[in-house]
DSSP file (Angstrom, degrees, kcal/mol; ACC not computed):
  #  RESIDUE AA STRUCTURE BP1 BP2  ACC     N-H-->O    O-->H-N    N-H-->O    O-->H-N    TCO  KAPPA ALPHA  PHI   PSI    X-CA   Y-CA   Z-CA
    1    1 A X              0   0    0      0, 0.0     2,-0.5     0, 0.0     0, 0.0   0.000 360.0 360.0 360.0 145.3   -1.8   -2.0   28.7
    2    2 A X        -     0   0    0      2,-0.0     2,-0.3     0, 0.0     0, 0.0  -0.959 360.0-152.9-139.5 130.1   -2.5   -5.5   28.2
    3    3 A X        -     0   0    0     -2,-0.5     2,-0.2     3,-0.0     3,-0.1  -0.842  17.9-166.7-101.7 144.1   -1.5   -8.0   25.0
    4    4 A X        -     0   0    0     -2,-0.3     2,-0.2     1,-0.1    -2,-0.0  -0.604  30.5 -96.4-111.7 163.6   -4.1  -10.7   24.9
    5    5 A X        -     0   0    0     -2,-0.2     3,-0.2     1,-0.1    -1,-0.1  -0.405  23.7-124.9 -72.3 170.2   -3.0  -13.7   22.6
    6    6 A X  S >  S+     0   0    0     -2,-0.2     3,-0.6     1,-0.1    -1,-0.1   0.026  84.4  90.7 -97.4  10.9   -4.0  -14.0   19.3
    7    7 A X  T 3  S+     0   0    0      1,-0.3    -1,-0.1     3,-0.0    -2,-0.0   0.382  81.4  68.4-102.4   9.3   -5.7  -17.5   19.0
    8    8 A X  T 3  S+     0   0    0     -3,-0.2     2,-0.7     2,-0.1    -1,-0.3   0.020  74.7 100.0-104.5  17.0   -8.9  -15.9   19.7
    9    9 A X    <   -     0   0    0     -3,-0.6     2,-0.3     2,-0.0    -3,-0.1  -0.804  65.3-142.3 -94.1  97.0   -9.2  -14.0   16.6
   10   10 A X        -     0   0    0     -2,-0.7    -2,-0.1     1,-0.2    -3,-0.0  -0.395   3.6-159.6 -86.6 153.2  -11.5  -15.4   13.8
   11   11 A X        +     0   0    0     -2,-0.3     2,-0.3     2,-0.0    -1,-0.2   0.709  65.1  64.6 -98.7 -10.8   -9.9  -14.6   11.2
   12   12 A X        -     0   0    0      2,-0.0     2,-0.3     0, 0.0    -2,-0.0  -0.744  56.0-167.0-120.5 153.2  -13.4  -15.0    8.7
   13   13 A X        -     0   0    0     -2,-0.3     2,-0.3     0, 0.0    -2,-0.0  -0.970  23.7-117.6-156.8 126.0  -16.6  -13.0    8.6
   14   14 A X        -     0   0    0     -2,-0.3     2,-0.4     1,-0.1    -2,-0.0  -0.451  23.2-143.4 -76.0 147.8  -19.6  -13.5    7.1
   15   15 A X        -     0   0    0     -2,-0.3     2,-1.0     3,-0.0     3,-0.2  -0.657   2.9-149.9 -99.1 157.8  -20.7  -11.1    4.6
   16   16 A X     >  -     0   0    0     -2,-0.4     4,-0.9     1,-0.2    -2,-0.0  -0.846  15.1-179.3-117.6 101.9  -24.8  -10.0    4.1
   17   17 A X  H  > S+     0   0    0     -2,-1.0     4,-2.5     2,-0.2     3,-0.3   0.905  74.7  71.3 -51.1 -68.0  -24.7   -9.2    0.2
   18   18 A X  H  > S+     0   0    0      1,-0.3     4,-0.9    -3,-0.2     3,-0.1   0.838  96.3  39.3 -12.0 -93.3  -28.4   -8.4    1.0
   19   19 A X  H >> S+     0   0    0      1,-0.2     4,-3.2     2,-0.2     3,-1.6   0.853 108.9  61.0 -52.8 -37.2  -28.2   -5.4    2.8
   20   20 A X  H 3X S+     0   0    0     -4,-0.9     4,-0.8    -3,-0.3    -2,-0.2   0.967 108.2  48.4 -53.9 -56.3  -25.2   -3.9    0.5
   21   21 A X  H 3X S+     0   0    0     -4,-2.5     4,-1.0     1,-0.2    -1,-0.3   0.734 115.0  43.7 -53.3 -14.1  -27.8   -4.1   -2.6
   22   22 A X  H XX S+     0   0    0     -3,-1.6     3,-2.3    -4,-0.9     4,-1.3   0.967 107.2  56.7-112.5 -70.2  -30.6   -2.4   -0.6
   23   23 A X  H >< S+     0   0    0     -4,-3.2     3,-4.0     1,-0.4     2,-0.6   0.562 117.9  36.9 -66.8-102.7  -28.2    0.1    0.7
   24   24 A X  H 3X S+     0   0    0     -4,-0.8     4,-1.5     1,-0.4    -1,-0.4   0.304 115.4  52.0 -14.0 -36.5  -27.4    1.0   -3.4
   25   25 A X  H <X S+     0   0    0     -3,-2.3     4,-0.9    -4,-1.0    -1,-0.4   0.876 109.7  48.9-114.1 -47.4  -30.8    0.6   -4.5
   26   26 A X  H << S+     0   0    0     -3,-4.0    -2,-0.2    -4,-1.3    -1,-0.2   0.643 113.9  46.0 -88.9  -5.7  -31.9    3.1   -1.6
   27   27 A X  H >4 S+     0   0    0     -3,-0.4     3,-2.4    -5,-0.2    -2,-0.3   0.905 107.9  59.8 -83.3 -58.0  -29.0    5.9   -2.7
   28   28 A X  H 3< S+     0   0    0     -4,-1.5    -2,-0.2     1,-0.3    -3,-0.1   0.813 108.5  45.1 -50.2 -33.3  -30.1    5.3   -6.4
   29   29 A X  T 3< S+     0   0    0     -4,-0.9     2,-0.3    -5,-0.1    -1,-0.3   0.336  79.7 123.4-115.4  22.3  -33.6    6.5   -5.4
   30   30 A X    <   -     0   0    0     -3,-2.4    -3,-0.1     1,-0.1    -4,-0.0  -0.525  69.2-103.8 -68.1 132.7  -32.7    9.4   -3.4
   31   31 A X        -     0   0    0     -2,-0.3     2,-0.3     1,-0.1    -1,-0.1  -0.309  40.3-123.8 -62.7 160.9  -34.4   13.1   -4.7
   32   32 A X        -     0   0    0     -3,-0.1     2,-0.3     0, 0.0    -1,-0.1  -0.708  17.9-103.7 -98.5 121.8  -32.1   15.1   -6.4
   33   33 A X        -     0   0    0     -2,-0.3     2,-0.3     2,-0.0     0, 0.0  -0.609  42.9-172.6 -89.4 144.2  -31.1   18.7   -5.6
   34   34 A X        -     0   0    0     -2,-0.3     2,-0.4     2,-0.0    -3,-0.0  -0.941  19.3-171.3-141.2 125.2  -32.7   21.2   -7.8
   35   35 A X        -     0   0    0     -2,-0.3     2,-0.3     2,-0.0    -2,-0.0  -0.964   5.8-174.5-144.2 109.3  -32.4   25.0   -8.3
   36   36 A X        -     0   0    0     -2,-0.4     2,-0.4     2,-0.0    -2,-0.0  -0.653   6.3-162.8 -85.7 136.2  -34.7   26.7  -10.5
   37   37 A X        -     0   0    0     -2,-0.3     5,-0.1     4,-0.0    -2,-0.0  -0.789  19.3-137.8-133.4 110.3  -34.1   30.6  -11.2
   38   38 A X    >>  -     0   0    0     -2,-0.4     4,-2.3     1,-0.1     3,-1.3  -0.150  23.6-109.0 -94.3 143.7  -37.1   32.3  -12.6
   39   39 A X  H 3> S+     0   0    0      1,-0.3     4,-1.2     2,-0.2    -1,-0.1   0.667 116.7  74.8 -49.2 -26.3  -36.7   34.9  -15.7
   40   40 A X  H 3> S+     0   0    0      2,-0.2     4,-1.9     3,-0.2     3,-0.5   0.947 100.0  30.1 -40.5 -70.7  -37.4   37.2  -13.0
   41   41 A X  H <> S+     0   0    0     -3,-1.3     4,-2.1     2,-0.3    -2,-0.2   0.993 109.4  66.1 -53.3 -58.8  -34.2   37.1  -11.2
   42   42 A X  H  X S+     0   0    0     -4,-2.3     4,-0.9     2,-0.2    -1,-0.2   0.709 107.5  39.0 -51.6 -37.4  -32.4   36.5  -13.9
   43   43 A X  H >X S+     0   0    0     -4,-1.2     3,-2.1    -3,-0.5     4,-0.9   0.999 115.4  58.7 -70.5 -81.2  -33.6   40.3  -15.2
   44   44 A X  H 3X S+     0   0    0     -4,-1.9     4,-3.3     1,-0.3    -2,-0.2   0.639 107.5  40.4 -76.8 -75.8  -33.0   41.2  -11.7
   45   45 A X  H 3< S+     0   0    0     -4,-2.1    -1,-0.3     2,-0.2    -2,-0.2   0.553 108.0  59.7 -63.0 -17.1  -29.1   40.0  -11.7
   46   46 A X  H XX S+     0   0    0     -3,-2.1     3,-2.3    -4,-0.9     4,-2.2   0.914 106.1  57.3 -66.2 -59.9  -28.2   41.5  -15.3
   47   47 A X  H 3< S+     0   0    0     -4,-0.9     6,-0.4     1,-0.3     7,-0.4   0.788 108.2  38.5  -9.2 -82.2  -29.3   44.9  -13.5
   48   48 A X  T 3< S+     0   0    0     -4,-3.3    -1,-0.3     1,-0.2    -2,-0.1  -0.254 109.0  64.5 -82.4  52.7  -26.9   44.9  -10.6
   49   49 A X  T <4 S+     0   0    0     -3,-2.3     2,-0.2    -2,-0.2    -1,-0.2  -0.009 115.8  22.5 -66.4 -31.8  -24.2   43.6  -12.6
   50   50 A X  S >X S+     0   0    0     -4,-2.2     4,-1.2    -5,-0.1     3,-0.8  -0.669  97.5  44.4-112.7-177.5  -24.2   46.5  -14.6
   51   51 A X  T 34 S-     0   0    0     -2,-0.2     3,-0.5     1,-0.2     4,-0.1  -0.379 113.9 -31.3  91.0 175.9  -25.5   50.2  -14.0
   52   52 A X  T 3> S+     0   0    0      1,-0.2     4,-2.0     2,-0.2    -1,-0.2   0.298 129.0  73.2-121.3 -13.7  -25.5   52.7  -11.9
   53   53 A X  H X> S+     0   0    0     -3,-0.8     4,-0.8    -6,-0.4     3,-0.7   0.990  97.5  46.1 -43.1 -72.7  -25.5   49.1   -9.1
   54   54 A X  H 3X S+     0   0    0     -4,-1.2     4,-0.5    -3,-0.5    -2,-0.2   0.494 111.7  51.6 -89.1   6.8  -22.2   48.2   -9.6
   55   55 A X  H 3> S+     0   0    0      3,-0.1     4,-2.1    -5,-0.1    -1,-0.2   0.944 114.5  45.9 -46.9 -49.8  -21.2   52.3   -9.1
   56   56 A X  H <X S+     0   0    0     -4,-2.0     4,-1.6    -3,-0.7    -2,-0.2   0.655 113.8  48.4 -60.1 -22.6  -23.3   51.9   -5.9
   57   57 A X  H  X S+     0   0    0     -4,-0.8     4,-1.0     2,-0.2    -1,-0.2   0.870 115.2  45.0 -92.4 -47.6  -21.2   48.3   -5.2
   58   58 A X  H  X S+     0   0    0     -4,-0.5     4,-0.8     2,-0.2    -2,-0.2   0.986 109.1  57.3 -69.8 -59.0  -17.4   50.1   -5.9
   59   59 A X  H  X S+     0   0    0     -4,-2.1     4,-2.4     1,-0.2     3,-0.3   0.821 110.6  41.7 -58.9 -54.3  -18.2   53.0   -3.9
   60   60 A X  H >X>S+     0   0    0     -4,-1.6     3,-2.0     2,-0.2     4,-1.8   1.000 111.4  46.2 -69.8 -57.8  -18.8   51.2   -1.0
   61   61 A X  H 3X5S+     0   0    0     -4,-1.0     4,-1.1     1,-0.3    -1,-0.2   0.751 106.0  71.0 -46.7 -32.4  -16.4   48.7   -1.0
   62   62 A X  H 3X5S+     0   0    0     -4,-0.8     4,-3.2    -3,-0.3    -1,-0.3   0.886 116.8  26.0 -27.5 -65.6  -14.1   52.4   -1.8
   63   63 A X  H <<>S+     0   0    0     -4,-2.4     5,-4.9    -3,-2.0     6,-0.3   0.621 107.1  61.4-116.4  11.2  -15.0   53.2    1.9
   64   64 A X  H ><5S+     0   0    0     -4,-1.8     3,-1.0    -5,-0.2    -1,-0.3   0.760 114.8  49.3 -88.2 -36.1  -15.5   50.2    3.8
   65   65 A X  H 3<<S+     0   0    0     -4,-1.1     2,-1.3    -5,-0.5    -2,-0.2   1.000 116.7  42.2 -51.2 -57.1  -11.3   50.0    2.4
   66   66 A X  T 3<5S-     0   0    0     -4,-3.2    -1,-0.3     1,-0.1    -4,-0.1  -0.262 120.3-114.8 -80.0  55.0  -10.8   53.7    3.7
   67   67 A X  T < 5S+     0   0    0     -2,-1.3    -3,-0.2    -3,-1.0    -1,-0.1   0.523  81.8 113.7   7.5  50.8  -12.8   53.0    7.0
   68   68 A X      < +     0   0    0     -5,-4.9    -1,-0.2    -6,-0.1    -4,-0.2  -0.062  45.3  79.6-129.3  37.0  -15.6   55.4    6.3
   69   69 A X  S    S+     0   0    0     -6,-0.3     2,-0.5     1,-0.2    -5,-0.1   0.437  77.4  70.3-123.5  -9.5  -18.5   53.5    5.9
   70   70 A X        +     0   0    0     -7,-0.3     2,-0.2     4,-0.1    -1,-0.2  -0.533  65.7 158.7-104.5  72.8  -19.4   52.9    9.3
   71   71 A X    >>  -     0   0    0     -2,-0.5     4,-1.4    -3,-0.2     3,-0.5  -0.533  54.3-117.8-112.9 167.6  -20.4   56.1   10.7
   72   72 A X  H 3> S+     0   0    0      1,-0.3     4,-3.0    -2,-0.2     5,-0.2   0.818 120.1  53.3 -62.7 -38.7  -22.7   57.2   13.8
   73   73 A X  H 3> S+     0   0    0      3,-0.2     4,-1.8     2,-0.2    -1,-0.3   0.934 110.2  45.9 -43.2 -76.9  -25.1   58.8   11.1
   74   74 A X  H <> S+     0   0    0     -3,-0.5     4,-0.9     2,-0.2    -2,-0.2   0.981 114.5  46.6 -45.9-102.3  -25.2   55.5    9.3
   75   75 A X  H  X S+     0   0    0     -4,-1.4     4,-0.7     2,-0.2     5,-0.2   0.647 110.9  53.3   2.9 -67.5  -25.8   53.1   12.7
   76   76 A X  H >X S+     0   0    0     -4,-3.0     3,-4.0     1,-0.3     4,-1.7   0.980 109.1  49.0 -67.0 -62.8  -28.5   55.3   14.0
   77   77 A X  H 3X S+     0   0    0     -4,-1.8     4,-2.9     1,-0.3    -1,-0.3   0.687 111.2  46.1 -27.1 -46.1  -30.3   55.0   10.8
   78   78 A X  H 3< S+     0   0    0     -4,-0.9     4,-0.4     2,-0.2    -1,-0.3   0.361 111.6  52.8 -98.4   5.9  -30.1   51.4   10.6
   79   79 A X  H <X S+     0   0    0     -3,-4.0     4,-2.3    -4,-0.7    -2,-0.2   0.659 110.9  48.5 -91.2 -25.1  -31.3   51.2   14.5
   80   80 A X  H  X S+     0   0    0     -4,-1.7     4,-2.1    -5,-0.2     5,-0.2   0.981 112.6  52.0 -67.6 -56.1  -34.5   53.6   13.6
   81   81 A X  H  X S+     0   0    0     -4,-2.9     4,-1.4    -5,-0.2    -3,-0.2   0.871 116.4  37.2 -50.0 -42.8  -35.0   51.0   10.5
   82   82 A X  H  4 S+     0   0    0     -4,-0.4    -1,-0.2     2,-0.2    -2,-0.2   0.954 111.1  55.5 -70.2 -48.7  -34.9   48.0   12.8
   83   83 A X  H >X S+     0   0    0     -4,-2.3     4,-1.3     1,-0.2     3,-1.2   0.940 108.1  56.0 -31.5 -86.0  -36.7   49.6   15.6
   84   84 A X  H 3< S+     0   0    0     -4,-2.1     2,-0.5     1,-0.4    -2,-0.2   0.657 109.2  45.4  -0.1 -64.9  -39.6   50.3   12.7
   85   85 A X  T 3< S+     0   0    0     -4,-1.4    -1,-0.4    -5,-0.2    -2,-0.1  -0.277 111.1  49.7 -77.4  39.6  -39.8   46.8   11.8
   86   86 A X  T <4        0   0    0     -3,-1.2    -2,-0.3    -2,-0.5    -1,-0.2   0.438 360.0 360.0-164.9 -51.0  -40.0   45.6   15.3
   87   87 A X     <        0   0    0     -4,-1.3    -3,-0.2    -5,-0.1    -2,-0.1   0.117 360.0 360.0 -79.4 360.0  -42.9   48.2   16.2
């Protein structure tokens, strides 16, 4: 490790005012995030919140708790579906 003196230190800095306003001026004009949800969905999501959904939604959740929702039956079914889309 090496201590240097300290009489080489300027102790003042200019500042550029300039760029700080253009930095602000160019976040002010930044787009906006925006999330539209069309009356569609919106019918979509009262549905599965209620209904014969959120049985479908308890039941599983019922046997992914009791470890019985991932069965060989199940797997192969959803390797035929992929296969299917892939073909």
């Amino acid at each position: 490790m090496q201590i240097r003196p300290t009489n080489n230190i300027n102790t003042t800095h200019a500042v550029n005012l300039q760029t700080r306003v253009t930095t602000e001026k160019a976040t002010q004009s930044l787009p906006v995030d925006q999330l539209d949800i069309s009356a569609a969905a919106r019918s979509m999501e009262a549905q599965t919140i209620g209904g014969a959904r959120a049985d479908r939604i308890a039941d599983i959740r019922v046997q992914i708790a009791q470890g019985k929702y991932e069965t060989a039956e199940k797997m192969d079914l959803a390797l035929s579906r992929m296969f299917d889309e892939i073909a």
